[in-house]
Structure formats: structure tokens, C-alpha cells
N, CA, C and O atoms as a MOPAC input file, in Angstrom:
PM7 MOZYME 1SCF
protein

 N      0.82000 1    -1.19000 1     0.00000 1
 C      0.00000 1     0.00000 1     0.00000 1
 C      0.86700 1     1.25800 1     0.00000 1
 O      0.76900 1     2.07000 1    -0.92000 1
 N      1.83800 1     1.45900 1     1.16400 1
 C      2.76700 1     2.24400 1     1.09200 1
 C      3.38400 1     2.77300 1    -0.48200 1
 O      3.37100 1     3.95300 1    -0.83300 1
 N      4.02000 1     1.40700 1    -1.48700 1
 C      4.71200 1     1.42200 1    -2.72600 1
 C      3.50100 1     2.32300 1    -3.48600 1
 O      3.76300 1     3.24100 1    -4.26300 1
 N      2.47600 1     2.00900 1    -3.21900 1
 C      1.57900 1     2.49700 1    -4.73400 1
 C      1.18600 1     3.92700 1    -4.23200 1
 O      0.92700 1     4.78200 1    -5.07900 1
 N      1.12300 1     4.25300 1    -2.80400 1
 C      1.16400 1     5.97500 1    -2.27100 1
 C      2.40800 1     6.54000 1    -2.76900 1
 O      2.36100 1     7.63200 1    -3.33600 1
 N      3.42300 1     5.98300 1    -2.63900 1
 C      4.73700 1     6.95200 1    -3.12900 1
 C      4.78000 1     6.65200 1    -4.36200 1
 O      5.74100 1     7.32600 1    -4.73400 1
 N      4.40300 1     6.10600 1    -5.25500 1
 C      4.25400 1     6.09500 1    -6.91400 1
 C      3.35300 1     7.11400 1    -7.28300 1
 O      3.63100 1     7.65000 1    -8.35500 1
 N      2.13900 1     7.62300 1    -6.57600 1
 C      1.46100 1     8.32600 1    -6.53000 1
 C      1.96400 1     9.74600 1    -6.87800 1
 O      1.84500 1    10.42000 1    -7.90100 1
 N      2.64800 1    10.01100 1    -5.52400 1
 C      3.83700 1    11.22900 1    -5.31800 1
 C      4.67500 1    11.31000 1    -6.23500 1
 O      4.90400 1    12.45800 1    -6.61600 1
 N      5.26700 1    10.42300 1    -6.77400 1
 C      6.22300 1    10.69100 1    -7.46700 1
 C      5.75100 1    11.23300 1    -9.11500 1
 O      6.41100 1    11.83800 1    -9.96000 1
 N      4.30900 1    10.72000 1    -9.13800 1
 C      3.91300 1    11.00500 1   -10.97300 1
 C      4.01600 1    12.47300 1   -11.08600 1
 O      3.94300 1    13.30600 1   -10.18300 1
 N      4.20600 1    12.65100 1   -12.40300 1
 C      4.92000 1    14.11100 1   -12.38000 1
 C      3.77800 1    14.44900 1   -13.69400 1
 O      3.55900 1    15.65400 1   -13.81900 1
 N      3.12200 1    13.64600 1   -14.56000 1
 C      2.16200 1    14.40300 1   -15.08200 1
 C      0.92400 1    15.54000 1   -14.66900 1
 O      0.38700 1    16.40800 1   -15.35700 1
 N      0.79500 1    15.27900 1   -13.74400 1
 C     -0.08900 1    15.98100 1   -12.90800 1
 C      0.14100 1    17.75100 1   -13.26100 1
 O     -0.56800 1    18.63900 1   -13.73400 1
 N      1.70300 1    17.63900 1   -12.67400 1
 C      2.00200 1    18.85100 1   -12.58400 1
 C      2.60600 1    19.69200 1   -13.79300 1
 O      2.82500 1    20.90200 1   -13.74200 1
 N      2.89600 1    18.67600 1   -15.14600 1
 C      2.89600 1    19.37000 1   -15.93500 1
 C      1.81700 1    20.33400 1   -16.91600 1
 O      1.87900 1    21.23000 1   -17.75800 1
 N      1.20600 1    19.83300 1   -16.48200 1
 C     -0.76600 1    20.30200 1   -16.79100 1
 C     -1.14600 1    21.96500 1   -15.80300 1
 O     -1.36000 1    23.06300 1   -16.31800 1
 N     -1.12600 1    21.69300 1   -14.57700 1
 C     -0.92400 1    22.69900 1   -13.51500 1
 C      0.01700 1    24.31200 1   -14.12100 1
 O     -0.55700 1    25.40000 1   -14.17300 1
 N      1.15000 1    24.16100 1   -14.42500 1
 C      2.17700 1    24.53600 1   -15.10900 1
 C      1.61800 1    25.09400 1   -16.76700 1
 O      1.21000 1    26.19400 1   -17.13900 1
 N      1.74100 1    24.29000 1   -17.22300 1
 C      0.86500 1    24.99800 1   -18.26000 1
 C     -0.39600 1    26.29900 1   -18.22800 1
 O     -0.44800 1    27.38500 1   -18.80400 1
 N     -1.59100 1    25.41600 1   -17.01500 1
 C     -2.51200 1    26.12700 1   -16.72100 1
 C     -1.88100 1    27.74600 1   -16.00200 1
 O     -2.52400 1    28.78300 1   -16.16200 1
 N     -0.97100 1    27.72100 1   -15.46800 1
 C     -1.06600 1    28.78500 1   -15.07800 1
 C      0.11100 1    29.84100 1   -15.64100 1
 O      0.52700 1    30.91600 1   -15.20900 1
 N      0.44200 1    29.03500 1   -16.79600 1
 C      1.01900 1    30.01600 1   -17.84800 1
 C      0.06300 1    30.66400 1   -18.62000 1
 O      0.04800 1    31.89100 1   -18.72000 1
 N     -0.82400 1    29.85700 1   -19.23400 1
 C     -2.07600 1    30.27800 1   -19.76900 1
 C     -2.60400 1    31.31800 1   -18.79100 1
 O     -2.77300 1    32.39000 1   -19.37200 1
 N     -2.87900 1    31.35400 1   -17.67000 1
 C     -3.38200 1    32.15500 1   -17.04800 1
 C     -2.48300 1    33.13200 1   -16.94100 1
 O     -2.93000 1    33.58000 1   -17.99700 1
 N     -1.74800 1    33.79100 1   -16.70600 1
 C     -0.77600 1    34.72900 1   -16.82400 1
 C     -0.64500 1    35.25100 1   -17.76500 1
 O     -0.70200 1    36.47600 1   -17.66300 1
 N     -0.37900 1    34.62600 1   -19.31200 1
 C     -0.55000 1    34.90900 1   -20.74300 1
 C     -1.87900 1    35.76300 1   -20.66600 1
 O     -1.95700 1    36.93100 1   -21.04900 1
 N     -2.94900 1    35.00400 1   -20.10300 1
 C     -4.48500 1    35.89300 1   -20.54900 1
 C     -4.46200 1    37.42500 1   -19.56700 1
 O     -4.96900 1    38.50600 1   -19.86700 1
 N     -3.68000 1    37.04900 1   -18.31100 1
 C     -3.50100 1    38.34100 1   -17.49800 1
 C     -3.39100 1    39.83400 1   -18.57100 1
 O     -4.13400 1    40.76700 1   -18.87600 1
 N     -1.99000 1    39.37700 1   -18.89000 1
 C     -0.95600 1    40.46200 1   -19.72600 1
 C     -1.66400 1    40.87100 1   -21.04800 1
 O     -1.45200 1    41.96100 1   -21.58000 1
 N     -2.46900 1    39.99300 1   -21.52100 1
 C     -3.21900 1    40.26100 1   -23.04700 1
 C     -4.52000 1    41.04200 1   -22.53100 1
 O     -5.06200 1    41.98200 1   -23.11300 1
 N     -4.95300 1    40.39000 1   -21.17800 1
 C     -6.28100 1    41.99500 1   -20.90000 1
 C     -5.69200 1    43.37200 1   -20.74800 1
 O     -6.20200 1    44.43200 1   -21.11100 1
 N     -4.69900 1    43.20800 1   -20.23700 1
 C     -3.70700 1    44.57600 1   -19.82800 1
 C     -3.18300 1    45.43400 1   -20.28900 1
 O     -2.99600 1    46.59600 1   -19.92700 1
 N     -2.74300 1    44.51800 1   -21.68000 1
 C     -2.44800 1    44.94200 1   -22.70500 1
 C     -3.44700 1    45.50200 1   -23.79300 1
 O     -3.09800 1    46.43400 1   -24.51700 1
 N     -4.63500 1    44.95000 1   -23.89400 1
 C     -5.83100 1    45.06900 1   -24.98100 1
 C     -6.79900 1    46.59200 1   -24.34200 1
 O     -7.54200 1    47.35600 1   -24.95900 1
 N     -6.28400 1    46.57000 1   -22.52100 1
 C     -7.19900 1    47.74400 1   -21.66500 1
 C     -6.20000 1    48.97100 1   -22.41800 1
 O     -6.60900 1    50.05900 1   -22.82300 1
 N     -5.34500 1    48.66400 1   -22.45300 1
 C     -4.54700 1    50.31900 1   -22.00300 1
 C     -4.46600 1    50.63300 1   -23.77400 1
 O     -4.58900 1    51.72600 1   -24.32800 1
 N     -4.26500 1    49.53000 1   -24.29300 1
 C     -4.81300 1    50.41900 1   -26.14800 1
 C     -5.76600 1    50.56800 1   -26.75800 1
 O     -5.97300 1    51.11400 1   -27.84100 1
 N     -6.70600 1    49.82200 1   -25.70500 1
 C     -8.33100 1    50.51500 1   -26.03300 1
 C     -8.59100 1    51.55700 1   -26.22200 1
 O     -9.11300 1    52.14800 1   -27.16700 1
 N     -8.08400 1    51.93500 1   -24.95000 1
 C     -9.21200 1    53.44000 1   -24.71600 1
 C     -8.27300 1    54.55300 1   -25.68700 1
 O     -8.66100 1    55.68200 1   -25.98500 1
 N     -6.71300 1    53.83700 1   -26.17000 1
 C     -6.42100 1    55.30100 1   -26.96600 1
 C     -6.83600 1    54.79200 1   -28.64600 1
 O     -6.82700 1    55.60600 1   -29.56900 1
 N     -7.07300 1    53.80300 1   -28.77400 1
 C     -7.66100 1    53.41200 1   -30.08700 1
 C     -9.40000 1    53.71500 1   -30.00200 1
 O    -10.12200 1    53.33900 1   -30.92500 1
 N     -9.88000 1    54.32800 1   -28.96900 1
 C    -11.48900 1    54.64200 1   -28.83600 1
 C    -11.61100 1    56.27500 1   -29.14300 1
 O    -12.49000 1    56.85100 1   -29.78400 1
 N    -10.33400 1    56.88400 1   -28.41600 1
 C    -10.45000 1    58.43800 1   -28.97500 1
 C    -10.03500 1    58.33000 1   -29.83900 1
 O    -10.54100 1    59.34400 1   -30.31800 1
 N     -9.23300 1    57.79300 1   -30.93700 1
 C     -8.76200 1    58.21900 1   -32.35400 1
 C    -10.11300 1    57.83300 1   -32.95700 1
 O    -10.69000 1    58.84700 1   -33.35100 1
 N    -10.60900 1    57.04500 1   -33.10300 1
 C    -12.22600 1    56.85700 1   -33.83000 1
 C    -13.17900 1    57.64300 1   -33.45500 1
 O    -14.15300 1    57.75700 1   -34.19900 1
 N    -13.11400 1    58.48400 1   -32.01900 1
 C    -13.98300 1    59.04400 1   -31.69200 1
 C    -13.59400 1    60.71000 1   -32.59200 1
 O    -14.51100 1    61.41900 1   -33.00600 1
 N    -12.30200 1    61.04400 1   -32.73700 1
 C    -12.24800 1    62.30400 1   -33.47400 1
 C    -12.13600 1    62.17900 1   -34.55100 1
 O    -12.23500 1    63.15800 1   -35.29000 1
 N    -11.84000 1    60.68400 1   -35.13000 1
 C    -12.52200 1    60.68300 1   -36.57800 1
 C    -13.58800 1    60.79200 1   -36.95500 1
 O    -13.80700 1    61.64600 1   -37.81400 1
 N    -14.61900 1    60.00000 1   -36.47900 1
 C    -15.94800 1    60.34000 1   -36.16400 1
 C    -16.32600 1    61.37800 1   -36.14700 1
 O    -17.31300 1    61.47400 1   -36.87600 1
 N    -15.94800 1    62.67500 1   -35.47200 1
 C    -16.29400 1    63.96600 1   -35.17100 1
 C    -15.48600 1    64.63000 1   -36.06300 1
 O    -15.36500 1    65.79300 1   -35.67800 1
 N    -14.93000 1    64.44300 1   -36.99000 1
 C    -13.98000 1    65.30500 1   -37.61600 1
 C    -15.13000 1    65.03600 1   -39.50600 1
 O    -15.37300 1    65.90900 1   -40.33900 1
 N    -15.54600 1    63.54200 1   -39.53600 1
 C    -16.25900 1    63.33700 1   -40.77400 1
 C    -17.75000 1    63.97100 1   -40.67400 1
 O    -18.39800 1    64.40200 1   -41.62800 1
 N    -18.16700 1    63.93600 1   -39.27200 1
 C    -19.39000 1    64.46400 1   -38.91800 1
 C    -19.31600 1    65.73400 1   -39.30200 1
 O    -20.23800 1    66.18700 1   -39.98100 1
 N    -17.99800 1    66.71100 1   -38.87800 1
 C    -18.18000 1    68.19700 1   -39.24200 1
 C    -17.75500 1    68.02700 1   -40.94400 1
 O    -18.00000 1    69.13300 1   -41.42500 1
 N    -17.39100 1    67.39900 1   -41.70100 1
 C    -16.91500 1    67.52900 1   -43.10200 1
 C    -18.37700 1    67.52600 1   -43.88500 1
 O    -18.81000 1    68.46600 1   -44.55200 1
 N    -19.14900 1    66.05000 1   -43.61700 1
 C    -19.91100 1    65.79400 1   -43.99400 1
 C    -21.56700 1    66.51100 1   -43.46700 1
 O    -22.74100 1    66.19100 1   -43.65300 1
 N    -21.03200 1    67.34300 1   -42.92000 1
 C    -22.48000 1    68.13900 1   -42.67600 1
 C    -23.75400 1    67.24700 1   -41.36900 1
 O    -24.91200 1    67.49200 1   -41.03000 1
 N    -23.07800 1    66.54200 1   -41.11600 1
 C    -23.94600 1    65.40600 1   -39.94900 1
 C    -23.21100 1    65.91500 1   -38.50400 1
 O    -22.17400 1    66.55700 1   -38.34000 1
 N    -24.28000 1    65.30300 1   -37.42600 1
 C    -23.57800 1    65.07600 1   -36.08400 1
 C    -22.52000 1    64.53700 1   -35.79800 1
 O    -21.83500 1    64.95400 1   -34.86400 1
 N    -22.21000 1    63.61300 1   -36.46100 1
 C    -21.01400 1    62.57600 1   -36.30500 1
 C    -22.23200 1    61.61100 1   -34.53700 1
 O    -23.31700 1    61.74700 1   -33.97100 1
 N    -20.87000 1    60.67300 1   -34.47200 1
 C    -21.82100 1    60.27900 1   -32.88900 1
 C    -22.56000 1    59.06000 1   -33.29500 1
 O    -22.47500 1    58.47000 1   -34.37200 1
 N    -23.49400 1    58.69400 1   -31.99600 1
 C    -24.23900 1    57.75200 1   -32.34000 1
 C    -25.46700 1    58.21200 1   -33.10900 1
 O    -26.20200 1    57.31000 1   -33.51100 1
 N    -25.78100 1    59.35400 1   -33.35600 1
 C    -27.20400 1    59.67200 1   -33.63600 1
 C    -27.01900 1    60.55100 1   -34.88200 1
 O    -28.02900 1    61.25300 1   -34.93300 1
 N    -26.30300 1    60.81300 1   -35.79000 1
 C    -26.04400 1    61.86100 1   -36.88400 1
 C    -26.97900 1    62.48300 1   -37.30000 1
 O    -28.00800 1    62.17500 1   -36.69800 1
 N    -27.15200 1    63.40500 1   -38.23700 1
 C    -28.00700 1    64.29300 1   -38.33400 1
 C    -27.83400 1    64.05700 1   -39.95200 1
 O    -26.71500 1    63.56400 1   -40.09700 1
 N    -28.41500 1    64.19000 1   -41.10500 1
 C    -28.46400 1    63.88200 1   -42.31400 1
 C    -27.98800 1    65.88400 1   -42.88300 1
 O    -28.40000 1    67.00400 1   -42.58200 1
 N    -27.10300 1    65.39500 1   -43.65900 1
 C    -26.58100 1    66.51000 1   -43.96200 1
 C    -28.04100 1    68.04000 1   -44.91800 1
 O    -28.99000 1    67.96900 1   -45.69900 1
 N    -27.39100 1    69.02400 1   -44.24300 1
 C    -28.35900 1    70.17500 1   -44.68300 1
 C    -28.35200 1    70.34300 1   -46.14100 1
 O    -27.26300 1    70.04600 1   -46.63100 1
 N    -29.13600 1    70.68500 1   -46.88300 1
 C    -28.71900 1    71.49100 1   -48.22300 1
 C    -28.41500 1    72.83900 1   -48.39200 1
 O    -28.65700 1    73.63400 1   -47.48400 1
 N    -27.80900 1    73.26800 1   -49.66100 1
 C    -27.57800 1    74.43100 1   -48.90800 1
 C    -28.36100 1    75.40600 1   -48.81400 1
 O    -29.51100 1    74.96700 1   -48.81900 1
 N    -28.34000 1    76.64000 1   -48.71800 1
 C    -29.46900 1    77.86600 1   -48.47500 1
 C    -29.24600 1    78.74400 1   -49.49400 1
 O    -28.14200 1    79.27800 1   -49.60500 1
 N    -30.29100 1    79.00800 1   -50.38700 1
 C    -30.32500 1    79.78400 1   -51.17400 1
 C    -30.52400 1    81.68400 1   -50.78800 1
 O    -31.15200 1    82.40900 1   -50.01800 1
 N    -29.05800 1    81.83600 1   -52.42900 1
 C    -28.93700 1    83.57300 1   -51.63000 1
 C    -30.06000 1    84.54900 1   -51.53700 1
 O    -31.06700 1    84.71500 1   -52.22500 1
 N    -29.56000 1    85.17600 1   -50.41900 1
 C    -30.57300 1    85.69200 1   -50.02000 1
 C    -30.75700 1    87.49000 1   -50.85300 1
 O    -29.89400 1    88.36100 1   -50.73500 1
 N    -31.74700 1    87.62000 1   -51.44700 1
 C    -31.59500 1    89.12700 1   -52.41700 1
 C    -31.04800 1    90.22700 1   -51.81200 1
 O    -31.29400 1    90.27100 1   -50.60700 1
 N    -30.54600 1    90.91400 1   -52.13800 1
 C    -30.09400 1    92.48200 1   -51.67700 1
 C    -31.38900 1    93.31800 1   -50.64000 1
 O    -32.61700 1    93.24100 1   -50.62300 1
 N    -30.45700 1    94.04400 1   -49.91100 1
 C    -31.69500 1    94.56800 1   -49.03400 1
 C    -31.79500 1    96.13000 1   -49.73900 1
 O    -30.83800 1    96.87000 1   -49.96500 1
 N    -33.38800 1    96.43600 1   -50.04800 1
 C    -33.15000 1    97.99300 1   -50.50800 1
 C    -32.16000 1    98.88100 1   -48.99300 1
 O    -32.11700 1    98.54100 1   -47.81100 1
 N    -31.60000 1    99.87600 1   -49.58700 1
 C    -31.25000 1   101.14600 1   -49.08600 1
 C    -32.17000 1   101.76900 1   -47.93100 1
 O    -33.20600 1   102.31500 1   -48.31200 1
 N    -31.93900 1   101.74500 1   -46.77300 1
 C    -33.17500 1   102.40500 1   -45.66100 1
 C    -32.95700 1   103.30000 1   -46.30300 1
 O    -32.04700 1   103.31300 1   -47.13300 1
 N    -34.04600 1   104.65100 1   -45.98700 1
 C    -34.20300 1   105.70700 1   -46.19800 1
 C    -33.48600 1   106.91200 1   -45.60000 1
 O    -33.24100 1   106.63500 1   -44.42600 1
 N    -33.01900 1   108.20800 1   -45.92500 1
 C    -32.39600 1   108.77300 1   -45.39800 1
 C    -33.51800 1   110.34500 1   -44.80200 1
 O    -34.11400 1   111.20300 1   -45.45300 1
 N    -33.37000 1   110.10100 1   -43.29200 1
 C    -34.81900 1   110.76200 1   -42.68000 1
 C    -34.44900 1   112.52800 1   -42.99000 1
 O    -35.26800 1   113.39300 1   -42.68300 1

């Protein structure tokens, strides 16, 4: 009984699995960490592109845009007020 408890102890597959797992886990650490901190500066460059095509294109830009204006036709000359 003793022999087949310390054969037990001694198997070493166990722990090559363990080992792995918590490389993987560490790997996924550094890739959220990494994916957080170039988010948010890859969220303002789209966000002032966004706002930069919105003002080109005559819309809000944003989630809600506005459909571009046409333009306004000129407006006639004003007569001369009068001189009192």
C-alpha cells in the first residue's frame, strides 16, 4: 500500500498540466492589460474621426447623426433704408 502511495507522489504528469494552466493564465492576465490600455487610446482616435467626418460631412457625427443640410439659397439684396 505504502509502494503504490509513493508512486502516486512521485507522478509528475499531474504537474505538468498545472504549469501549463497557469502560464495560460498569466498569458491571458498580460493580453487583458495589454488590450485595456490600447483601447481606450484606439477609442479616442475613432472618436475624433468620427467627429472630424461628422463636421466635413455636414452630420452630427456620434451615435445619432443628423443627415446633412442642403444648402441655403442667396438671399436678395436689401433695398437702401431711407435717409430721414
Amino acid at each position: 500500500m505504502l509502494k503504490k502511495l509513493w508512486a502516486v507522489c512521485k507522478d509528475e504528469e499531474g504537474q505538468s498540466m498545472v504549469e501549463y494552466g497557469i502560464i495560460i493564465a498569466l498569458i491571458s492576465v498580460v493580453a487583458i492589460g495589454v488590450i485595456s490600455a490600447i483601447g481606450q487610446k484606439i477609442n479616442t482616435a475613432y472618436t475624433k474621426v468620427d467627429s472630424e467626418l461628422g463636421k466635413q460631412l455636414g452630420g452630427g457625427g456620434g451615435t445619432n447623426p443628423q443627415p446633412p443640410q442642403p444648402p441655403q439659397p442667396p438671399q436678395p439684396p436689401q433695398p437702401p433704408a431711407p435717409n430721414p
